[in-house]
N, C-alpha and C positions, 0 to 999 in steps of 0.2 A: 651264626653258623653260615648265614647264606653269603655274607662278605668277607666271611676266611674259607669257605669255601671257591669263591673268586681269587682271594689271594695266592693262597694256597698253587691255584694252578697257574700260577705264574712263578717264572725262575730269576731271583733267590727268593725263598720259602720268605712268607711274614716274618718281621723279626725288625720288634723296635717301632711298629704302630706305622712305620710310612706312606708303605702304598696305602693303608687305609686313609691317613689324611689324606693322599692326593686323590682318592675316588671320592672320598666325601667334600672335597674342596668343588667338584665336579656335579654337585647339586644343588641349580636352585635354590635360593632360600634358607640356609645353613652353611653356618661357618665352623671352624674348630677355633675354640679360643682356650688362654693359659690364665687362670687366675693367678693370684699372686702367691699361692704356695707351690706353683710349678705344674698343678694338677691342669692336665688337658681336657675340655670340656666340649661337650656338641650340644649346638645352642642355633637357636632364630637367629638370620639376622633383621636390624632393626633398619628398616628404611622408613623416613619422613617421622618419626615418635611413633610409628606402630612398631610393637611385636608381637609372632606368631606365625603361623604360617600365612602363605601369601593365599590372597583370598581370590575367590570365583568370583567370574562376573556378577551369578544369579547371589552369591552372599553381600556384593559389596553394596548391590539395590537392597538387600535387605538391610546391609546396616546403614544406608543412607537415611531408610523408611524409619527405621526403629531412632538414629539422632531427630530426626522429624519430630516422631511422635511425642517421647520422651521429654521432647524439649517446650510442646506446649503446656505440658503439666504442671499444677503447682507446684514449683519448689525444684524444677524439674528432677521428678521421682514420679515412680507411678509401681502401686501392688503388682509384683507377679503372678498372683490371682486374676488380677484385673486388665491383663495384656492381651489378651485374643478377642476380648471382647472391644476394649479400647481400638485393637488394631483394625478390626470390622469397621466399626462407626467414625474410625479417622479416613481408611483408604477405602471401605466400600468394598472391601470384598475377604474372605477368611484368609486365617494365616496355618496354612498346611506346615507344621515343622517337618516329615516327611518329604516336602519337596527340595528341601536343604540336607538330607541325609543323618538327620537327627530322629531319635525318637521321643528327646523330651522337649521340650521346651527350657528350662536351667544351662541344658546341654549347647541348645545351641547358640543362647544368650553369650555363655561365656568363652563361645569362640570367634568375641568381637573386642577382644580387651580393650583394644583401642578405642569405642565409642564407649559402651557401659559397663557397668560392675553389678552383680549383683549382689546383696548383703542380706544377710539375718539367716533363720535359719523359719521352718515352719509357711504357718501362714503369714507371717510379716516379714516375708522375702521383700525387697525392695528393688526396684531399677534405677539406679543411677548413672548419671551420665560422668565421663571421665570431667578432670578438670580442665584438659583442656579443649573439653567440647562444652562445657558449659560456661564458660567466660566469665567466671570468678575473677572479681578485680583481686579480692586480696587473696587469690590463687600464684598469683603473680609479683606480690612482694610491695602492691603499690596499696595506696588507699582513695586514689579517685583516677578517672577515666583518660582526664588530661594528662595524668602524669602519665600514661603508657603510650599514649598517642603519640609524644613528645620522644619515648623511645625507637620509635618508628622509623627505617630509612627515607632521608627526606623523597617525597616527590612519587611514594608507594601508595599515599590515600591523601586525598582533600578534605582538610577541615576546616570550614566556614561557619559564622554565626550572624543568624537575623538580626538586624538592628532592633534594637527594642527588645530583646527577647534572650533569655540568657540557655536557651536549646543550643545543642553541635547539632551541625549536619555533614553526615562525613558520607562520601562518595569516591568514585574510583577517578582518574585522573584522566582526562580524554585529550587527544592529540588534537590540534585543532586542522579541522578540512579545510583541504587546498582547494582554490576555486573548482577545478575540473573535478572531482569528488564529490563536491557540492551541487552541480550538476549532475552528475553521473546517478548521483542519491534523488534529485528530482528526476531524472528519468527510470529510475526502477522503479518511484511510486505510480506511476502509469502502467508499468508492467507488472504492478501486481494486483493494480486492481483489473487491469485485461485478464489475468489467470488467476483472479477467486471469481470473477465475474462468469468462469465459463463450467468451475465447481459446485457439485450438490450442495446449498444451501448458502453458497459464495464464502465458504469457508473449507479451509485444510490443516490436517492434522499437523505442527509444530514440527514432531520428527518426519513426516513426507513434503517437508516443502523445500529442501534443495533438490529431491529428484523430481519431482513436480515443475519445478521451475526448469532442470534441467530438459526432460519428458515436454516440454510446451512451447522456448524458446529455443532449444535444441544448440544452446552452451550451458557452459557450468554458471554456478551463480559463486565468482569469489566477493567474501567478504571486503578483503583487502583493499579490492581495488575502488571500495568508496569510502575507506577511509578509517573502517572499524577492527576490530580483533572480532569480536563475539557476531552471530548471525542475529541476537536479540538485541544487541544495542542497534544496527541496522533496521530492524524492524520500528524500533523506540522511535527513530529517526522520520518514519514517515509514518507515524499515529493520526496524522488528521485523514488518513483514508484507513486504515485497519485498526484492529483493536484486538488485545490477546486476550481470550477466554478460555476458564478450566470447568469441565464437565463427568465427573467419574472417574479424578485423578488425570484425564487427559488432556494436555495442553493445546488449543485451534487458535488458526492466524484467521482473525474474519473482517470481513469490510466492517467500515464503522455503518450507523443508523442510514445515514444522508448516502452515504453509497451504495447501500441496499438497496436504499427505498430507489434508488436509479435504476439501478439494475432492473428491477421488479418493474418500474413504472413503464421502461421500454420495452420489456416483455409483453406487459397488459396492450402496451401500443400494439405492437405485431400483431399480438392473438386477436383481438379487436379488427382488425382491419381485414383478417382473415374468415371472419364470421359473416354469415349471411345476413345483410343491415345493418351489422358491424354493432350488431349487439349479442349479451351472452346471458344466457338464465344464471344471476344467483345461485339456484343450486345446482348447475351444472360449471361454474367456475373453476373450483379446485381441481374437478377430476378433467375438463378439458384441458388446466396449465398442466398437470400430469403428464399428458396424454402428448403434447406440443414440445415439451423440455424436457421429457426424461425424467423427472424429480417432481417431488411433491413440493411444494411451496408452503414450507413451517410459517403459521403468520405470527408464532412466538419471538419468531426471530426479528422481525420488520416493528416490534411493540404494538401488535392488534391484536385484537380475539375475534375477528370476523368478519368478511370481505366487504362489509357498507363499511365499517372502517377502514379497512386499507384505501378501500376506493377514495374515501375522505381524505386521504394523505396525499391523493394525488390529481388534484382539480384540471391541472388543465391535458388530463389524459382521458379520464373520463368521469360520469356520470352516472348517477342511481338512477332509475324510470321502471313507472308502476305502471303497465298498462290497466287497461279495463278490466279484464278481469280479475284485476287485483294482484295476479305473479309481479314479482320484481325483476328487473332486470340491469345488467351493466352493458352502457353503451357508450360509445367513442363522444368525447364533450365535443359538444357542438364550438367551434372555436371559427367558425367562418369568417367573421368580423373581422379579427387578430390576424386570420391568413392572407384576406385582400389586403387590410390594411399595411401589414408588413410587405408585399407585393407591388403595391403601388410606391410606397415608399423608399424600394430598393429599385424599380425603376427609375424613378425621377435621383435620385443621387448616384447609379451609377452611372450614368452619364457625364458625370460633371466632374472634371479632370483630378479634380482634389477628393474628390469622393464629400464635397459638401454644400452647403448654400448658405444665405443668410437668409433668417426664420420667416420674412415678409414675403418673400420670392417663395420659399417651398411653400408655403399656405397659400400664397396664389396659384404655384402651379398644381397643387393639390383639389385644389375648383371644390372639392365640399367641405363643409364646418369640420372643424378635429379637434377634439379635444386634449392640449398638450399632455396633461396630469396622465392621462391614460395613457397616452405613446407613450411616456417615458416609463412608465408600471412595466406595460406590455412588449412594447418591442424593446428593451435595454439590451437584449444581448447583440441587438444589430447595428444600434444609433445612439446617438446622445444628443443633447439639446445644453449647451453650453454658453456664458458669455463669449461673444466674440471679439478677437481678439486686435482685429481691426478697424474697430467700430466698438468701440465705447456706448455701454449704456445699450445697445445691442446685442440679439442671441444671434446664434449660427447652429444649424443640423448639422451632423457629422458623421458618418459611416465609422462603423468602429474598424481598428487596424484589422482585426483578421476578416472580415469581412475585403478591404479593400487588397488584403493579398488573394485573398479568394478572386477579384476581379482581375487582377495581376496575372494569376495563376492560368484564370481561364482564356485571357489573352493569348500569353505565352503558349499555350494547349491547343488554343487553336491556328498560332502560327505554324505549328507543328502535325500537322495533320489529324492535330485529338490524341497523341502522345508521344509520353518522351522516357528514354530510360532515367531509372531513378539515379545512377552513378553520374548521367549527365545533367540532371534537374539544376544542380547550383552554378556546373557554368554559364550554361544556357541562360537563366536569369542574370547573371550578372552581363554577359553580352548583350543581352537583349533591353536591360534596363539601364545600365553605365554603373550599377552600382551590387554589391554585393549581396545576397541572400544570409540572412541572420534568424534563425529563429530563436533566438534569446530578444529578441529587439519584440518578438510578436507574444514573449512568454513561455515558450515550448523548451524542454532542452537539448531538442533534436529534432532532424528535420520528419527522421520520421513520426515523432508526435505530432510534429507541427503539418503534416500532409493525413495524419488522421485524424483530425481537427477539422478538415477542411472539406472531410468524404461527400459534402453535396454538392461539393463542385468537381471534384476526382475521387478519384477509385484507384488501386495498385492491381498487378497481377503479378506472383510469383514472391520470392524472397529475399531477404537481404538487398544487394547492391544488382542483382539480376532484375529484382521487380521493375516491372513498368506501370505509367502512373499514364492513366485514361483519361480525359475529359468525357463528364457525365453529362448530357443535354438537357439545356434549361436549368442553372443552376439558382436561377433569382425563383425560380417556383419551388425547388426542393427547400431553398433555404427560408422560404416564407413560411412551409408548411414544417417547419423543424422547430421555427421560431414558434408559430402557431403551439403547438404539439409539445410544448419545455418538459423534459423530465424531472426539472427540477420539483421534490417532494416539500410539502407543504406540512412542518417541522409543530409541535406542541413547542409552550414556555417552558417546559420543565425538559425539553430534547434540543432543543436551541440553549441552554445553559450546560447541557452537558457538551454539547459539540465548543462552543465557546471555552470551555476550562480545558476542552482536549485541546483547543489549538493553542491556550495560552503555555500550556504543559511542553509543547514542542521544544526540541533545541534548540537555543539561541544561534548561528554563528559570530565566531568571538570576532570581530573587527579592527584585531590588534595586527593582523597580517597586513602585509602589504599587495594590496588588489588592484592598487589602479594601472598599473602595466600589464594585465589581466584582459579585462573585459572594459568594455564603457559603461558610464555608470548605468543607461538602461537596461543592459543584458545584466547588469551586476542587481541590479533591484528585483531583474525577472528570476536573478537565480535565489532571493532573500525572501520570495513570496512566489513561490512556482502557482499555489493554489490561485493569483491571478491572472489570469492568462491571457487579459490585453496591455497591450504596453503601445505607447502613442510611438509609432516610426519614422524616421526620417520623411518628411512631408515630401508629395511627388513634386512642388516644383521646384524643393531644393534638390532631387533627383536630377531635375530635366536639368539643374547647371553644372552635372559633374561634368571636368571637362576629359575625362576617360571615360565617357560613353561612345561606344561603337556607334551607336543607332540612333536615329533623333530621338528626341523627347520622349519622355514616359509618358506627357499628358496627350502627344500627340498620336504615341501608339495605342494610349486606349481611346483614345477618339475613331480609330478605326475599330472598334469594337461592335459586332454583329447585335445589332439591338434585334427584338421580339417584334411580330408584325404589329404596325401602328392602330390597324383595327381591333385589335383584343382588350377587350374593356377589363377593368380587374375584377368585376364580378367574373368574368368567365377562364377565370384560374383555374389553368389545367390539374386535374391529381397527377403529382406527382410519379405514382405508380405505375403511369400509364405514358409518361412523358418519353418512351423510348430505351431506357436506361441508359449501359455505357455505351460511349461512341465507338464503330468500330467493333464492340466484344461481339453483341449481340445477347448479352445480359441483363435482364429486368433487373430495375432496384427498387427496391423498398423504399416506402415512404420517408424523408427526413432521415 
């Protein structure tokens, strides 16, 4: 009545079913079809092997949930009796049929034809899943797994098999990343651990972390442009710093264990040095980190039950101590030793044009006993202690490469009155040194990684390509007292074997491309292993013979290098905090 009553008041009157096909051609989801005895019929239509009507967003999550559920079942079948309570104890929360516009349950089961069927009648109703949600081989005409594979458009899914082992492993088919992709992928693993580092519990919820990313770097985050289709295979991509966890049906992007425990350990640094004695009560701990970050500090999440254990994870931050009266207490680790040591030692190398010495000379100019086995424990993120390679049978000390751009840097900083804008930072260095600025050569895959890497000897102001980059005053004291101070977390056997399988687990890249018109091989090894991030650089004094240097020598310009007054003994190393901070801002910095 209601669509011949539309008809109707249109001219010429119905007659012959027309304009009704053309108003129902006009909806959505329904077509008019002719069987084969001529009879006109109004019918679904069928897109992808579904029919029925076209489903709501909030049905299609249910019938996602219900192929889910369904599908862990033996046999996959499960009672229709047994479905609301199954659906609790699967997803964790009840199943309102109500909220889908149904009153019963059968009802609203069987407005998913497409996923299940329900069969029987009584109490031995059944759930079954269609045939082609449950992946019956001989649903499909074959009698084993290969034979369907085989029907497959070539090059739609990879099937591979273990040596040894007569298992398929079939996976989706991944384009292989271009170098700059492959880069671009190690510099967003720095940027996410910069943006879980600065979220409650170092973790974000799965569906908030493109706006999050967008909200904190302030562009979009495309996938595209490193190389993937899916936002998850990107994350898959830099697993040795995150890790995806499910909580209450919720899916979170979290830092892995080792960059937690970072995160935390330079926290406890801060808060510690902000304490009066730079120690904290025990049981004032948790509710002081509260109090200083904003969030509560889960120690479920770091793998402790208790703050002498976290403390334990993190030795050379700080320390248990029981005074007299028996209270316990957290106090900053006495690391003095490791700070002059590293102090003295970054004195005497940097002075010396190559950033090195041979081992007989530094232990003379070092004037008291040292014990090498320790330097190298302790100070490794600054020096090394290698044969020497001019001199057989011979060691040589060596400044590690970022280290000696740090010396570089602060040259360059201070030919410049303490700073330089960041758009100019890489000509300026290649003018000033004859040779060009790389930071794939130091490990980084950008320069702005590679300039915050280096914050104890500059500081930025502002953003992007506007920022300026400050020199910080006294950077051999900050960097002694950072070396002193490692956050590096002190890992259980059984946390050192999961970190291990996660990084064996990583993406390979495939090496069938052609890369050497690309990068040189050491920026190409620094893009194959980002997690290390010294790379040996072109030596200064094959620098000083570019013969496209503007300026003399590199080893001659750091020889002009403003050394620390001759009277200051290394016992009497400055804190850091108090060192003046940036040159020029007129901004304290923080220790290390």
């Amino acid at each position: 009545a209601e669509f011949g009553g539309l008809a109707l008041a249109r001219e010429p009157p119905l007659g012959g079913g027309v304009y009704l096909e053309h108003l129902l051609s006009a909806v959505p989801g329904v077509r008019v079809c002719v069987s084969a005895a001529g009879v006109k019929n109004l019918c679904w239509e069928e897109r992808s092997g579904q029919s029925g009507p076209p489903l709501s967003d909030q049905m299609a999550q249910f019938s996602r949930e219900v192929v889910d559920l369904v599908r862990v079942q033996p046999g996959c079948r499960l009672l229709l009796s047994k479905f609301i309570p199954a659906y609790h104890h699967h997803f964790g929360r009840q199943c309102r049929v109500a909220d889908y516009g149904f009153t019963k349950l059968a009802d609203l089961l069987e407005a998913l034809p497409h996923s299940v069927h329900v069969v029987g009648s009584g109490p031995a109703r059944m759930i079954f899943l269609t045939h082609r949600v449950q992946f019956n081989i001989a649903d499909y005409g074959v009698c084993f797994l290969e034979d369907m594979l085989e029907e497959l458009p070539e090059n739609s899914i990879d099937v591979s098999c273990t040596e040894g082992s007569p298992d398929l492993q079939l996976g989706l088919p991944t384009r292989v990343q271009t170098l700059a992709e492959r880069a671009k992928t190690a510099h967003f693993a720095l940027e996410v651990v910069d943006l879980l580092r600065q979220a409650p519990r170092c973790r974000v919820p799965f569906s908030k972390f493109i706006p999050s990313y967008h909200h904190y770097f302030a562009r979009q985050c495309r996938v595209s442009e490193f190389g993937f289709v899916k936002l998850i295979d990107l994350l898959e991509a830099v697993s040795h710093v995150i890790e995806m966890r499910d909580e209450l049906g919720e899916k979170f992007i979290c830092l892995t264990l080792r960059e937690h425990l970072r995160v935390c350990a330079s926290h406890v640094l801060a808060m510690l040095e902000a304490c009066p004695d730079r120690r904290l009560r025990v049981a004032d701990f948790l509710s002081v980190y509260v109090r200083q970050y904003g969030s509560a500090l889960n120690l479920a999440d770091l793998g402790v039950e208790s703050v002498p254990q976290l403390v334990a994870k993190m030795p050379t931050v700080a320390e248990l101590w029981r005074d007299d009266a028996g209270e316990s207490w957290v106090r900053l680790a006495d690391r003095t030793d490791v700070k002059n040591c590293a102090y003295k030692c970054l004195l005497l190398l940097r002075d010396c044009s190559t950033g090195s010495m041979p081992l007989e000379d530094f232990l003379r100019a070092y004037r008291t006993p040292l014990n090498l086995d320790w330097v190298q424990r302790e100070l490794s993120d600054i020096l090394t202690v290698t044969d020497d390679p001019l001199s057989p049978g011979r060691k040589r000390v060596t400044l590690r490469p970022l280290v000696l751009f740090a010396r570089d840097l602060s040259s360059l900083l201070q030919a410049n009155q303490g700073r330089i804008s960041f758009s100019q930072l890489e000509p300026d260095y290649q003018r000033y040194f004859g040779v060009p600025l790389r930071p794939s050569n130091y490990g980084y895959p950008s320069l702005a990684s590679l300039i915050s890497a280096v914050s104890f000897v500059c500081q930025t102001r502002g953003r992007n390509q506007r920022a300026t980059v400050l020199l910080c005053s006294d950077f051999v004291a900050r960097l002694a007292y950072q070396t002193a101070y490692s956050t590096e977390p002190l890992l259980s056997h059984e946390e050192l074997l999961q970190e291990l399988s996660r990084d064996q687990l990583r993406p390979v890249p495939s090496a069938s491309c052609d890369l050497a018109n690309e990068l040189s091989p050491t920026s190409l090894s620094a893009v194959y292993q980002p997690q290390q991030p010294f790379q040996q650089p072109q030596p200064l004094h094959q620098q000083a013979q570019n013969p496209h240097a503007g300026h003399p020598s590199a080893a001659a310009l750091l020889g002009s290098f403003i050394s620390p007054p001759q009277n200051m003994r290394a016992t009497e190393l400055p804190d850091p905090r108090l060192s003046g901070g940036v040159c020029g801002s007129g901004v304290g910095a923080t220790g290390g």
